[in-house]
N, C-alpha and C positions, 0 to 999 in steps of 0.2 A: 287163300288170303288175298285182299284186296283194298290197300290203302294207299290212300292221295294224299301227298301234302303241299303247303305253297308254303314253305320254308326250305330255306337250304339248300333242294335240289328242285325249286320251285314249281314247273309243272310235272316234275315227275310221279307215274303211277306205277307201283310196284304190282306183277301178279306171281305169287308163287303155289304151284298146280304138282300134285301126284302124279310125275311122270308114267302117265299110263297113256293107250293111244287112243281112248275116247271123249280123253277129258281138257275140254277148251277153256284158255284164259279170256275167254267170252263168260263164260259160265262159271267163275269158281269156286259158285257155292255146293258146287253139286260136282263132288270128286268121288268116282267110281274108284274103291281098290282093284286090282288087275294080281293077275300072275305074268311072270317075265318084266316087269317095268323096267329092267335096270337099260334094256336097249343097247347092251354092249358095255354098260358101266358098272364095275365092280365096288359096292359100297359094303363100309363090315356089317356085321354081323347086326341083325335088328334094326339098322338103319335103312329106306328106302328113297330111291332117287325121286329128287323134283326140278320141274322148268320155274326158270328164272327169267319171266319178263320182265320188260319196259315198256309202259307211253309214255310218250312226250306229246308237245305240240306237232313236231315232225315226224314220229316215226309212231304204229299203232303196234301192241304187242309182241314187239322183237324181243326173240328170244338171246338169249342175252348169257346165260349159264346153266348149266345142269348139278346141281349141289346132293349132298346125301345128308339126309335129315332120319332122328329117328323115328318120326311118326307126326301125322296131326298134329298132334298137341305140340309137336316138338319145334311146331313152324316159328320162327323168331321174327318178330314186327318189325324189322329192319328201317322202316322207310321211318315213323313219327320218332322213332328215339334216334337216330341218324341225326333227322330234321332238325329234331328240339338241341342236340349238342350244338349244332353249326351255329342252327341262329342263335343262339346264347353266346358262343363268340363271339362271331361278330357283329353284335350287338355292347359288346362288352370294352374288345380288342381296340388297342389304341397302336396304329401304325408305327414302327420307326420313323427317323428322319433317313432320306436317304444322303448317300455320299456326293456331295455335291461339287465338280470340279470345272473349273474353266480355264479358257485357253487363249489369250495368253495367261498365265498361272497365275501372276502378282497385281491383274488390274485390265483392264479395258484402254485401248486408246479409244478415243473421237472419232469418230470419222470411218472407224476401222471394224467389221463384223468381230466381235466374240461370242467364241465357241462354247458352249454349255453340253455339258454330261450329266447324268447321273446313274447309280446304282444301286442296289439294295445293300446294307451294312452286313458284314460277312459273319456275324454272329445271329442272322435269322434263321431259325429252323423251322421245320414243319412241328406241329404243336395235335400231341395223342390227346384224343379225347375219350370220354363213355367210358366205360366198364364193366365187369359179367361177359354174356356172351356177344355184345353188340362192341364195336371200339370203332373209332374212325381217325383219322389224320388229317388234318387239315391244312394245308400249305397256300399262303398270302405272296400275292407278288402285283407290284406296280400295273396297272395296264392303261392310265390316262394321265396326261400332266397338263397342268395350265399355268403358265409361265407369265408372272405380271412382273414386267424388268425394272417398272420403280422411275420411272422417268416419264410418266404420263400416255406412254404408247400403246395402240393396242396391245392387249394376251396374246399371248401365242398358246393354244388350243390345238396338242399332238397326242400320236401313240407312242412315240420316237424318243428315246430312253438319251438319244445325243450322242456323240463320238468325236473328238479330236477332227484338226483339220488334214487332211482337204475331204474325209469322208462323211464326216458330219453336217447335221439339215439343221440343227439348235443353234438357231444364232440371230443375234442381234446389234443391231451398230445405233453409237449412245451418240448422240448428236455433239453434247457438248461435255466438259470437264467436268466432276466433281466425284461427290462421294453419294454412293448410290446404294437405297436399301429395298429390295425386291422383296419376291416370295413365290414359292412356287405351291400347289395344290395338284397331291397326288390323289386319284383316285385308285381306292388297291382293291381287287378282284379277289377271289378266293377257289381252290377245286380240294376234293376229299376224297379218301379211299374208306368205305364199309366193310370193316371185317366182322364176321360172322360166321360162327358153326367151321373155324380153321380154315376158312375160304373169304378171299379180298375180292370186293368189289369196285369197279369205279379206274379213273380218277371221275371225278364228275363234281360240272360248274355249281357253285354257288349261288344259285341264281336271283337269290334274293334282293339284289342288289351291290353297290360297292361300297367301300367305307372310303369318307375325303380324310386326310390329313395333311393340313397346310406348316409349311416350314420357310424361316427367311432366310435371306441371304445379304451380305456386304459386299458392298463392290467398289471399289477406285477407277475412276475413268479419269487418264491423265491424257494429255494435249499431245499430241503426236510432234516431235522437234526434226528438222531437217538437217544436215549438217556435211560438210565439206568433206572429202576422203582425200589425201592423194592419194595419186592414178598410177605411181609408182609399184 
């Protein structure tokens, strides 16, 4: 078997070959049966071993698993119904908002850098897809943000999720007082596991591309005040 797709796992090419020892995932139309195939691997009864490639861009026919199937016919097109699940997610999927916190908690002063975070909301899970003998998992998470602070100033354009002070890089200082309405633009990545014939494949990129989902934010920037202590 030999199928390409440019969905979902985008340049990936699956090759899956009758683990015997003269039969190349160069050639896989042309699968000699053999005696002894299993090579050390005990598969039940009627079922016989095969190699489990990959191409990519980077890598040409890495061998990748040894699975037990039970015959030709029995081979499962993994790659186009994998593909066609992802990309119908997300193409579909519509991001959460993430948990958006800053620091100081109640407002920005002037003058003064505030700190931005964010997270994923702790109700996302990984989301089963497919059915029959093919199923996959597909798991979404943040991997790009672009931070427009609402006050006329450049974006800020990071991978950088944010962290409280003094370890955190998300920051920005508001020139002047008021009440301030941002927005940030997540870009969210995706990876997925192929399960197949009681054997997981993967994680593996998405590579179709990201999904954007833009979300706002309010913000108070008050005037910094100075004020007398005594030294007592």
């Amino acid at each position: 078997m030999h199928v390409s797709s440019q969905a979902g796992c985008g340049d990936c090419v699956w090759t899956v070959i009758l683990a015997c020892p003269l039969n190349s995932p160069n050639d896989p139309n042309n699968q000699q049966p053999c005696v002894g195939t299993t090579q050390g691997t005990t598969c039940p009864q009627g079922q016989e071993p095969y190699r489990v490639y990959l191409t990519t861009s980077t890598v040409n026919n890495q061998l990748v698993d040894l699975i037990c199937l039970g015959g030709v016919k029995d081979v499962v097109d993994i790659t186009d119904r994998a593909a066609t699940d992802v990309q119908n997610y997300l193409k579909d999927v519509v991001p959460p908002d993430l948990v958006l916190t800053t620091q100081p908690p109640r407002g920005a002063l002037a003058g003064l850098p505030a700190y931005f975070m964010v997270r994923p909301p702790s109700r996302l899970r990984p989301r089963a897809l497919g059915s029959g003998l093919v199923r996959e998992r597909i798991t979404i998470r943040p991997a790009h943000y672009d931070w427009s602070w609402g006050d006329g100033s450049p974006d800020l354009v990071t991978d950088d999720a944010g962290a409280p002070y003094p370890q955190g890089h998300v920051t920005h200082i508001y020139a002047d007082a008021g009440d301030i309405r941002g927005s940030l633009t997540t870009q969210w990545a995706a990876t997925y596991t192929v399960t197949a014939d009681g054997r997981t494949f993967g994680p593996f990129p998405a590579t179709g591309g990201t999904v954007p989902h833009t979300q706002t934010f309010a913000l108070t920037v008050d005037t910094a005040h100075s004020h007398l202590v005594s030294g007592r």
